[in-house]
N, C-alpha and C positions, 0 to 999 in steps of 0.2 A: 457494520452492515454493508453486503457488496449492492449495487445499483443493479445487477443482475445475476439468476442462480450458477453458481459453480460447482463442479461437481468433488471439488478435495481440498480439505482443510488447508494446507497450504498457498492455493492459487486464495480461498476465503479471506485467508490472514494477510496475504498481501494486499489486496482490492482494500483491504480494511484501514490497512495502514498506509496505503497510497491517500485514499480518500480524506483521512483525519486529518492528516499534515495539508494537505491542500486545504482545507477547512480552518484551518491553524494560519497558514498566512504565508506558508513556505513557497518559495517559488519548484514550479514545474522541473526544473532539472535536479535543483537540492532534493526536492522530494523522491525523486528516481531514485538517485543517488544513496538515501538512507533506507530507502527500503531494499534497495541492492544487498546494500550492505548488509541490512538485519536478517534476511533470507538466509544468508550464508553462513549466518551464526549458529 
């Protein structure tokens, strides 16, 4: 769930998995860093 509406599943999917991992315990730049990553997959 994003914190605020987006308008495309992708920017959705990222807010989502930015937000988890931070929720999770990952520090702010790892967390970048893996959803960089995952985007591009």
């Amino acid at each position: 769930m994003s914190l605020w509406p987006v308008l495309d599943k992708a920017t959705a999917l990222l807010m989502e998995r930015f937000f988890d991992n931070l929720a999770r315990g990952f520090g702010f730049i790892g967390v970048l860093g893996y959803v960089r990553e995952r985007q591009q997959n």
